[in-house]
Structure formats: C-alpha cells, structure tokens
MARLUMVO-934183 format. One record per residue (C-alpha): residue number from 1; x negated, y, z negated. Coordinates in nm, 2 decimals. Example, Ala and Ser with C-alpha at 12.3 -4.5 7.8 and 13.67 -1.06 7.14 Angstrom:
# MARLUMVO-934183
<atom n="1" x="-1.23" y="-0.45" z="-0.78"/>
<atom n="2" x="-1.37" y="-0.11" z="-0.71"/>
# end
This chain:
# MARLUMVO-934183
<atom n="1" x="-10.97" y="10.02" z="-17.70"/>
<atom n="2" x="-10.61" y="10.09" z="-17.55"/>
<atom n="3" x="-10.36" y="9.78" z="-17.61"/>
<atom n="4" x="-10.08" y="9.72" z="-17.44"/>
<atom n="5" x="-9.81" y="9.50" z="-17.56"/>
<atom n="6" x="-9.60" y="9.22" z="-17.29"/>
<atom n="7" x="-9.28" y="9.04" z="-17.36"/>
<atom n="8" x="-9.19" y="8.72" z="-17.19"/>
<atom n="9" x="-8.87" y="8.55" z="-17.24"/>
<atom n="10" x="-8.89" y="8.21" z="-17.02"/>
<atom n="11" x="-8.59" y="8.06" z="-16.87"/>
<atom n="12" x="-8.40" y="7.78" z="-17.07"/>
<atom n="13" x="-8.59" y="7.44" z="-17.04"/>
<atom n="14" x="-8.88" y="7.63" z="-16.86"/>
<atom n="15" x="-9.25" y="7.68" z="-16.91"/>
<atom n="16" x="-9.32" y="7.86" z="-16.56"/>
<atom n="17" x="-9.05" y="8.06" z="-16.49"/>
<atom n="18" x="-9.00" y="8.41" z="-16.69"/>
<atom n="19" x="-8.64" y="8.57" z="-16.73"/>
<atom n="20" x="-8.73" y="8.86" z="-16.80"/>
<atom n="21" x="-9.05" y="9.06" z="-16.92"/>
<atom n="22" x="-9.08" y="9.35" z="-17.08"/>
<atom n="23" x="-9.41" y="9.60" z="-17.16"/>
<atom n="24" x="-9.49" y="9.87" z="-17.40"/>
<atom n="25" x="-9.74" y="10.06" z="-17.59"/>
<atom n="26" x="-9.64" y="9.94" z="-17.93"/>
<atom n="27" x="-9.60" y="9.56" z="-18.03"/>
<atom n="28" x="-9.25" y="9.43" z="-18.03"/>
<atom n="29" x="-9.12" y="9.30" z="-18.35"/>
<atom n="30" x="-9.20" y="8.95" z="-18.43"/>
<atom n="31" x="-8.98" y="8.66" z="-18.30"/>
<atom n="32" x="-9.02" y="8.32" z="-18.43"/>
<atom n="33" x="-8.92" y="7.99" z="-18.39"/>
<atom n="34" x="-8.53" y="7.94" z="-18.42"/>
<atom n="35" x="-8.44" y="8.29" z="-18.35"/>
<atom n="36" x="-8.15" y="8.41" z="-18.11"/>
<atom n="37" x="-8.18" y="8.64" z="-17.86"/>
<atom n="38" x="-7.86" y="8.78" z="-17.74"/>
<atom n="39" x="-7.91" y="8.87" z="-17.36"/>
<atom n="40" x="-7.64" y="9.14" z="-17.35"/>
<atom n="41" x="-7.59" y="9.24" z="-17.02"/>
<atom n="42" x="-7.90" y="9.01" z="-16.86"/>
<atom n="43" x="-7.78" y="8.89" z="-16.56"/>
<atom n="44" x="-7.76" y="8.54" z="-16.49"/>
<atom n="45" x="-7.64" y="8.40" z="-16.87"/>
<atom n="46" x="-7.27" y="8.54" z="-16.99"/>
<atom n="47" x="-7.16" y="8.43" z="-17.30"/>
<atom n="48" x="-7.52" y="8.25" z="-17.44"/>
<atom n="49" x="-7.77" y="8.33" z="-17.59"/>
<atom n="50" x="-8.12" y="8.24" z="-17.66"/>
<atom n="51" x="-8.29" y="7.99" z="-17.86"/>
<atom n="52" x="-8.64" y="8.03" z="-17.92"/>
<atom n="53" x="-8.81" y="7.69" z="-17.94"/>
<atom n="54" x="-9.16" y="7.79" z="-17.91"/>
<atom n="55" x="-9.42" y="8.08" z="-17.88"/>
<atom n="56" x="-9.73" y="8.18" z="-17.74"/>
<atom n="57" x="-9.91" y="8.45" z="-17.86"/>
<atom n="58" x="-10.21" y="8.55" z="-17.61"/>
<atom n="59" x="-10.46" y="8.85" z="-17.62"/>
<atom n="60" x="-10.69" y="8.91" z="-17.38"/>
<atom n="61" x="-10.92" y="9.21" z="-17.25"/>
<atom n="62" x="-10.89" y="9.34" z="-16.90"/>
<atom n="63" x="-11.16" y="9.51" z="-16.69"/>
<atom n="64" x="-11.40" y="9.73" z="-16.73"/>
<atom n="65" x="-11.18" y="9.99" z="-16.95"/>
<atom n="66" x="-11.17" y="9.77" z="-17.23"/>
<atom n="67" x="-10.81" y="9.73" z="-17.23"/>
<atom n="68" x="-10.68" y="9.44" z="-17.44"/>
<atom n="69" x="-10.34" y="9.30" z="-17.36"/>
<atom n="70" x="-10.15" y="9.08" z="-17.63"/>
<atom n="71" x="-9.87" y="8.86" z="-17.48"/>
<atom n="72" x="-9.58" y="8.70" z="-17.65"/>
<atom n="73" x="-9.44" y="8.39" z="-17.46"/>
<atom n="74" x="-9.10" y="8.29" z="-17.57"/>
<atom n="75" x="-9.01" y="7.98" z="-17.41"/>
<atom n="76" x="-8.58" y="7.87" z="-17.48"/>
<atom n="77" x="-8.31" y="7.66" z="-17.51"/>
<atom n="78" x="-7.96" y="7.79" z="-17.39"/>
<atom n="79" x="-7.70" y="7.77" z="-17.65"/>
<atom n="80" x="-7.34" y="7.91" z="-17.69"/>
<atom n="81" x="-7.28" y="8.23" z="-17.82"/>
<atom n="82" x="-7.06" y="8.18" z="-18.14"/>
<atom n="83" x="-6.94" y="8.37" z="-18.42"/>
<atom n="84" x="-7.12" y="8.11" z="-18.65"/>
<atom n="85" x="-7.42" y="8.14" z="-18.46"/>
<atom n="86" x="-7.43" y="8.49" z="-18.51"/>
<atom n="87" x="-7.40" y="8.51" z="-18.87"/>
<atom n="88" x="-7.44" y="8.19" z="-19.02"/>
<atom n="89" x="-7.23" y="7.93" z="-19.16"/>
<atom n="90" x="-7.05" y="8.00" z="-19.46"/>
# end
C-alpha cells in the first residue's frame, strides 16, 4: 500500500488555519511537544520562531488505491528567537 507523508505547521494560537504544509514520500522526522521550529525565510514571521504546543498524528486510507496518508498536525505558540532559545541556558 503506497503512503504518503503530510506536514502541517498551524499558525500561532490556531487550530484551523495552516502555515504552511509540506508532503513527501518518506515520514518527516519526529517533532514533539516543546520543540522549535525556526521558519527561516517563511514569510509572514521574521525573527520568531515556533513553539510546538501540541500534535496530531492522523492516518488514514484514501480511495480505491489503497493509499494511506499519515498526517502530522503541529499546532504553535509564537516566541522570540533568542540565542538562549537556540541552544539552551547555560
């Protein structure tokens, strides 16, 4: 059965609205709880980043291929970008 692998990063304070998705044909590595995700060149959030304060995994099958489709839903808090942020607290 082919997968295929989906990437949502919802806006900050948001449960509807994604920021940006991304697909593939291999699984993304795992994000969890309290990880940053640095948007780089997103448009929209200059120096933040990405808090992840919750997510949803979700697989499901589509059609009558026999597809299955497993969804990661990272829903976010905005927070500064910071050096300490970035590597910790000493």
């Amino acid at each position: 059965m082919p997968k295929s692998y989906r990437l949502e990063i919802y806006m900050p304070g948001s449960a509807d609205e994604v920021f940006v998705m991304h697909e593939s044909a291999i699984a993304f590595p795992a994000i969890q709880k309290g990880d940053i995700v640095c948007p780089g060149e997103w448009p929209g959030l200059p120096n933040t980043a990405l808090r992840a304060v919750s997510i949803q995994h979700v697989i499901w099958n589509r059609g009558e291929a026999e597809t299955s489709a497993w969804i990661t839903c990272v829903y976010t808090e905005e927070v500064s970008l910071t050096r300490e942020l970035l590597i910790g607290n000493p």
